[in-house]
C-alpha atoms as one frame of an Amber mdcrd trajectory, in Angstrom:
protein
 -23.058 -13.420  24.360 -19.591 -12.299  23.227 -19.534  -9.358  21.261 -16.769
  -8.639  18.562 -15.529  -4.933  18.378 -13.335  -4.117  14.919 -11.310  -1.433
  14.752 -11.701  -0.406  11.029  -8.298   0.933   9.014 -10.130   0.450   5.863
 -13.656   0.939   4.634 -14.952   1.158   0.848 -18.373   2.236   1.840 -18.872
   2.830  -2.315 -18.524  -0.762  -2.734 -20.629  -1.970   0.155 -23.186  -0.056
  -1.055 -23.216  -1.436  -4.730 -23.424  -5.088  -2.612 -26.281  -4.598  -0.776
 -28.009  -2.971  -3.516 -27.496  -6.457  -5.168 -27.678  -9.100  -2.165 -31.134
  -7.059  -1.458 -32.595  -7.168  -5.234 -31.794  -3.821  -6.171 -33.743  -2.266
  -2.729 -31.683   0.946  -3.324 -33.018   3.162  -6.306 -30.622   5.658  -7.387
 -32.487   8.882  -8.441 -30.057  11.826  -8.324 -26.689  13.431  -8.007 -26.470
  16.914  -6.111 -23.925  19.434  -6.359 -22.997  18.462  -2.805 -22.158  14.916
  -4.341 -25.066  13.128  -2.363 -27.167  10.016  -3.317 -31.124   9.624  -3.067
 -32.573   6.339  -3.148 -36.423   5.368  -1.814 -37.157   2.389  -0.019 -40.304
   0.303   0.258 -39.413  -2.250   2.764 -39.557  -3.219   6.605 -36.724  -5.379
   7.851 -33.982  -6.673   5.954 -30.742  -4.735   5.665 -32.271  -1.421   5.904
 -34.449  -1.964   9.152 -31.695   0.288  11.139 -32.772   3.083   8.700 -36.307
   2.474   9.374 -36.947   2.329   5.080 -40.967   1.726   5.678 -43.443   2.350
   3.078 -41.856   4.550   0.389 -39.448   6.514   3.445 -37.061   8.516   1.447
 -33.180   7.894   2.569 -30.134   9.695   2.218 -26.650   8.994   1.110 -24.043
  11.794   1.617 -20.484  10.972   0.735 -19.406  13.684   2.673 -17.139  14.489
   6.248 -20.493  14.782   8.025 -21.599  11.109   7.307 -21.029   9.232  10.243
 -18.298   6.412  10.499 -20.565   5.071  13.420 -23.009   4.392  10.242 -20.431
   2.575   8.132 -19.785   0.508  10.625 -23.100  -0.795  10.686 -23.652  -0.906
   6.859 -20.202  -3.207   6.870 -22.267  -5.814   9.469 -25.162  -5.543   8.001
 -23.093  -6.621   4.696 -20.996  -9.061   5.882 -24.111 -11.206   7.855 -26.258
 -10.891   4.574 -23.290 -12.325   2.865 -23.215 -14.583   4.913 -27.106 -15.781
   5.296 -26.601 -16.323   1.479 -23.583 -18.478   0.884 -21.772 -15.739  -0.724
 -18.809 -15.281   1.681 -15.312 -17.756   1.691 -14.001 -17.172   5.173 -10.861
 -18.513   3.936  -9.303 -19.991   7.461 -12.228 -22.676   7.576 -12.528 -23.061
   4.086  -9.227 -23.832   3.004  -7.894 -27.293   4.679  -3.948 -28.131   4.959
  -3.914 -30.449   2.760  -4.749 -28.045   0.408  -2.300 -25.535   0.801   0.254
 -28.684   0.832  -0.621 -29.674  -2.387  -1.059 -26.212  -3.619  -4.328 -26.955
  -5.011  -6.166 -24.015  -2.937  -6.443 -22.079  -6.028  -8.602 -24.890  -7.592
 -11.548 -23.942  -4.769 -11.735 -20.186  -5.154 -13.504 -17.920  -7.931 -11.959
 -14.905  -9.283 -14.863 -13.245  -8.122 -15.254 -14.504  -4.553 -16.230 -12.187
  -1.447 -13.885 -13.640   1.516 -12.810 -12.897   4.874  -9.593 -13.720   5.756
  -7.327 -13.255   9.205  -3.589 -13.080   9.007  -0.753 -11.132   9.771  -0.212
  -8.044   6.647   2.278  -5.669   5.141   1.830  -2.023   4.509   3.801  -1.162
   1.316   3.494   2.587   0.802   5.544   3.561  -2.449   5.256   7.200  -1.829
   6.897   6.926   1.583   9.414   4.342  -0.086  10.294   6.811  -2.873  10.612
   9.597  -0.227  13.309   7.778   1.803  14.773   6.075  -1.528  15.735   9.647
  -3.035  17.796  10.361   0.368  18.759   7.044   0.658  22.786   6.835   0.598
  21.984  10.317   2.663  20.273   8.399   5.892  22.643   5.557   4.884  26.009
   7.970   5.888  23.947   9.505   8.803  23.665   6.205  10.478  27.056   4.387
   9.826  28.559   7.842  11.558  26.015   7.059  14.801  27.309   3.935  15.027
  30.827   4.212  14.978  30.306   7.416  17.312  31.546   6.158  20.718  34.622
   3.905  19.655  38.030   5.136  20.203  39.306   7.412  17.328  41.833   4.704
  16.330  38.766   2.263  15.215  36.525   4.683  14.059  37.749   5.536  10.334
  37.713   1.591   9.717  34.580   0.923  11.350  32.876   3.624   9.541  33.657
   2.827   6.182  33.004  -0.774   6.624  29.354  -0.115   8.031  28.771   2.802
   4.701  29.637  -0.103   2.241  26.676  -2.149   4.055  24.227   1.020   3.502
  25.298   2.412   0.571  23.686   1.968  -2.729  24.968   2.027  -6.574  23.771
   5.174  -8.292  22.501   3.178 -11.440  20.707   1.218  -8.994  19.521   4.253
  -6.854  18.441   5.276 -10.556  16.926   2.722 -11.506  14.556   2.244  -8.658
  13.454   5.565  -8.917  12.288   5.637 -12.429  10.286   2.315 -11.797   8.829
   4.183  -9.017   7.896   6.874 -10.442   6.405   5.061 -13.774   4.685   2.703
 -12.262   4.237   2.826  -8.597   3.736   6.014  -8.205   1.816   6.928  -4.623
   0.062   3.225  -4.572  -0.512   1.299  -1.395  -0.448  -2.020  -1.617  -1.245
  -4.454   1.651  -0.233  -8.210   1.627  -1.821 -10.323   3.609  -0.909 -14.311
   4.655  -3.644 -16.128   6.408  -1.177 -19.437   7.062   1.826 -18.606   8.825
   3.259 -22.077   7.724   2.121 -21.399   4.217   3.921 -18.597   2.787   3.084
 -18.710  -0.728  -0.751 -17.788   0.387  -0.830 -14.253  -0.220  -3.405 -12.089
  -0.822  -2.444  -8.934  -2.487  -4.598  -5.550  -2.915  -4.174  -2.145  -3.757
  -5.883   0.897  -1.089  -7.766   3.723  -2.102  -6.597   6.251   0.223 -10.140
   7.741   0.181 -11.379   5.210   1.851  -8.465   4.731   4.984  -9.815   5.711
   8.333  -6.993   7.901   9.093  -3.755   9.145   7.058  -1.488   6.841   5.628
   1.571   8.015   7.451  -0.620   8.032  10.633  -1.320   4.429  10.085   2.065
   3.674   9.415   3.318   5.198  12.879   0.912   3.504  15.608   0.971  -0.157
  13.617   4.482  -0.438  11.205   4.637  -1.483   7.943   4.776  -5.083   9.212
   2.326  -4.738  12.526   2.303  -7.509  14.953  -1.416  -8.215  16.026  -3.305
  -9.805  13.119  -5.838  -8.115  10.670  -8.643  -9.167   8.692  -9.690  -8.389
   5.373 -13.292  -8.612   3.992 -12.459  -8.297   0.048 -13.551  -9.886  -3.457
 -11.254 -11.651  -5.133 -10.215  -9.935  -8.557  -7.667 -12.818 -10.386  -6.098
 -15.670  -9.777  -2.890 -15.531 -11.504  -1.698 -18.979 -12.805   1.978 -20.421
 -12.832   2.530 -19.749 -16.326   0.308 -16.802 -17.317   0.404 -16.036 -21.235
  -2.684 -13.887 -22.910  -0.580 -12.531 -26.138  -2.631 -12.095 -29.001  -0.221
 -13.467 -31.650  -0.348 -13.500 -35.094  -1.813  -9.934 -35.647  -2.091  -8.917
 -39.006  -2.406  -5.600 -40.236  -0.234  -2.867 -41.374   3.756  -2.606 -40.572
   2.391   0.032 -38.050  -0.009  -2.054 -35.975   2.378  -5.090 -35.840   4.907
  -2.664 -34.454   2.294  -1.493 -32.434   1.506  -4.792 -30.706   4.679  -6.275
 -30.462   5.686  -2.817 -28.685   2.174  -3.649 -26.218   3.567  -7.182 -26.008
   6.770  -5.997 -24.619   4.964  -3.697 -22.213   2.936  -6.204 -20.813   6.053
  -8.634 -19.835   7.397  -5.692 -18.578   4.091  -4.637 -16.755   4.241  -8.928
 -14.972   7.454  -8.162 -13.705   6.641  -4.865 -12.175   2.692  -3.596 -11.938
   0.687  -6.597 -11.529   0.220  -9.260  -9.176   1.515 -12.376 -10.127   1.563
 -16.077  -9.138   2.136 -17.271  -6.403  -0.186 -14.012  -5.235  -3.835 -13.630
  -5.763  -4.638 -10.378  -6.600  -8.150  -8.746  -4.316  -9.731  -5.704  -4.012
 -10.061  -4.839  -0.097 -13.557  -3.602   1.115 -13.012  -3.512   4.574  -9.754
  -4.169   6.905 -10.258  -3.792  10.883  -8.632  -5.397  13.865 -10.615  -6.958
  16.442
């Protein structure tokens, strides 16, 4: 029997609690919160997805969402999760439930639920706007470094020409510089945000989510040093879906009446919101999920 070792990145052991709460009918019984931010529950049962916890006949257990709880223990709550899901009919696994033909005829959305659990295998990108802002700010800066490197070795008579032709290619307008900054810093902000492409032939099949860097195994610039932004091997991602953005997405309320101050008021939300589709949310062709888990195998 082959036996399938993940190497976690990502775990949202909040959220896999709240499912098997549900998938079990509401086996765990919150009670308390301690100072020491810890959970109680009480369990009556023998088997199931508590059986590793040994939850027989009214056996007290103990959450602690603190650095002593084990990861060895999350790993076995994510299993435990994933094959309940799976007994149940509750989990996509989107790479045998999604056929060609579908993605050819872009109908794919048509078969999912904007509330789906699904597993899906691809290879991702690690977009972390804090780092991006960092090396934006000193942008032209690494830009001039670099164009100098390059043209170090040639003969003095080719360097001047050389140089200046390689600083135009990494050099960036200062209203643009600008501009970039202040969307950064309004609406990015220190998000991470992973994209993920199950069908290498299939670009416009992207799932897109947004990390709580809580819940990452290690550091993000940790992550970002052994794997890239772009790492080679592929990852999977056990996630619920959270929208399905359609080609043409309108939800204005128009029409409002009111006073002169609330119309002003909600044509001034209006205008936010087109300019919240163009640079917060995910929009179509994307389909916007919140990551549970993401491990390599």
């Amino acid at each position: 029997m082959s036996i399938s070792i993940r190497d976690f990145i990502y775990l949202d052991i909040e959220r896999l609690k709240s499912i098997i709460a549900q998938v079990e009918e509401g086996l765990a019984t919150t009670s308390s919160k301690e100072n020491r931010n810890s959970q109680q529950g009480s369990a009556s049962v023998e088997g199931g997805i508590f059986s590793f916890l040994k939850g027989i006949g009214g056996v007290n257990f103990l959450w602690e969402n603190k650095n002593t709880e084990t990861k060895s223990l999350h790993d076995n709550i994510y299993n435990k999760v994933e094959n309940a899901l799976i007994e149940n009919e509750l989990l996509i696994k989107i790479s045998e439930y999604i056929k060609e033909e579908d993605l050819e005829k872009d109908t794919f959305r048509d078969l999912l639920l904007d509330n789906s659990f699904i597993l899906a295998t691809g290879k991702i990108n690690i977009n972390d706007f804090t780092q991006m802002r960092m090396v934006l700010e000193k942008f032209n800066d690494i830009g001039d470094f670099i164009a100098k490197c390059t043209v170090a070795d040639l003969p003095h008579n080719q360097r001047q020409k050389q140089l200046k032709k390689v600083r135009s290619n990494l050099k960036m307008d200062k209203w643009m510089q600008e501009g970039f900054k202040l969307f950064f810093d309004t609406f990015y902000k220190d998000r991470i945000v992973i994209k993920l492409n199950p069908f290498e032939n299939y670009p416009d099949f992207r799932l897109v989510g947004n990390l709580n860097k809580e819940f990452l195994r290690d550091d993000i610039s940790s992550i970002i040093y052994k794997y890239g932004t772009a790492p080679v091997s592929e990852w999977t991602i056990f996630g619920q879906i959270a929208s399905i953005p359609p080609e043409n997405r309108e939800n204005i309320v128009s029409n409002v009446g009111g006073s002169d101050i609330e119309v002003a008021l909600q044509q001034m939300f209006d205008v936010f919101r087109e300019v919240e589709m163009m640079a917060q949310s995910v929009v179509y062709p994307e389909i916007s999920i919140t990551p549970i888990a993401i491990y390599r195998e």
